[in-house]
N, C-alpha and C positions, 0 to 999 in steps of 0.2 A: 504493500500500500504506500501512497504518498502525499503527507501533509504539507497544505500550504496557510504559512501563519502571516493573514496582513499586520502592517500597523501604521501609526504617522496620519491618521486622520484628523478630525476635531474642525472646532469655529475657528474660522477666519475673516475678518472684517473685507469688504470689496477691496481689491486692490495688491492681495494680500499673495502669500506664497504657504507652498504646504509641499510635502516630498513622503509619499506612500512608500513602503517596501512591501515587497511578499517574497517571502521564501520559502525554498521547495525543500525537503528533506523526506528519509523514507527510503523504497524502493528505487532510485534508479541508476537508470544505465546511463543515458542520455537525455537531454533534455532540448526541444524545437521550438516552436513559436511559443513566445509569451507572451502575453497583452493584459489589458485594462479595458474593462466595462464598467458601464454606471447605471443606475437606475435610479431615476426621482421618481417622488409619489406619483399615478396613474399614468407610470409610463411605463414600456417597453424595455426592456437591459441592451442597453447599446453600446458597440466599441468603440473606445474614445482612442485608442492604438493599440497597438500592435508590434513587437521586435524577434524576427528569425534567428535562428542560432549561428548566420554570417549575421547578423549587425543589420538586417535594411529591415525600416520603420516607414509605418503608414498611419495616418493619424485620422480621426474625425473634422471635417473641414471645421467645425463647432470652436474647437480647438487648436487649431496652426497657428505656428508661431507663441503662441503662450505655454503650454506642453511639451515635454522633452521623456522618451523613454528611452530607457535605457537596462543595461543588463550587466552582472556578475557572473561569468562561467564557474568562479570556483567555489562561488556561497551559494549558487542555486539561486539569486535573487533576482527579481526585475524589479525596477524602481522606475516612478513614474512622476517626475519636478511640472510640478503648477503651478503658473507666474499669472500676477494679473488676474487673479481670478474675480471670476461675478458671480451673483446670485444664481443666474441660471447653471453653474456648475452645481449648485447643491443637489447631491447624490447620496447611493449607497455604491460606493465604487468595491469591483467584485475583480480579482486576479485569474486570469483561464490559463495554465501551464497543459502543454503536448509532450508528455514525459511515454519514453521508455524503459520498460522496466528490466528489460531484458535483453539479449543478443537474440531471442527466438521470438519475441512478442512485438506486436507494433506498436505506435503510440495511442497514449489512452489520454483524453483531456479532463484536468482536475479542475475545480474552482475553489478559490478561498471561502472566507467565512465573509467576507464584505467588511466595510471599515464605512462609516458616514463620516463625510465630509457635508459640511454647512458654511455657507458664504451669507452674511450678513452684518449690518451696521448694529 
């Protein structure tokens, strides 16, 4: 099996900065795309990026240019820097890791536990 533990959430006033971690530990072999979803109240869990296991990053247009992900090969971790942030960022931001557990198994996608982020004066 394989856990992943966010953390680095909380209030932030508009304007503001916040830097999420998730890290993987557990079973694995190898580990491929890792990203970052969010979900506000009556809405849909949507990606806000995304980072492959070369390094190429895709982001939510929502998002460019304020957002930066990024990744740790040897802590298992993606981190995900939030600059400038607004109201409309207020989320339950949720980590998706495509981990292999094995030389014989293919990848299997985990999600975290979620972390709330709040942006407000």
């Amino acid at each position: 099996q394989v856990q992943l533990v966010e953390s680095g959430g909380g209030l932030v006033q508009p304007g503001g900065s916040l830097r999420l971690s998730c890290a993987a530990s557990g079973s694995i072999f190898s580990i491929y795309t890792m990203g970052w979803y969010r979900q506000a109240p009556g809405k849909q869990r949507a990606l806000v990026g995304a980072i492959t296991s070369g390094g190429s990053t895709n982001y939510a247009d929502s998002v460019k240019g304020r957002f930066t992900i990024s990744r740790d090969n040897v802590r298992n971790t993606v981190y995900l820097q939030m600059n400038s942030l607004k109201p409309e960022d207020t989320a339950v931001y949720y980590c998706k890791v495509f981990v292999r557990s094995d030389s014989d198994s293919g990848a299997t996608a985990y999600w975290g536990q979620g972390t709330q982020v709040t942006v407000s004066s």
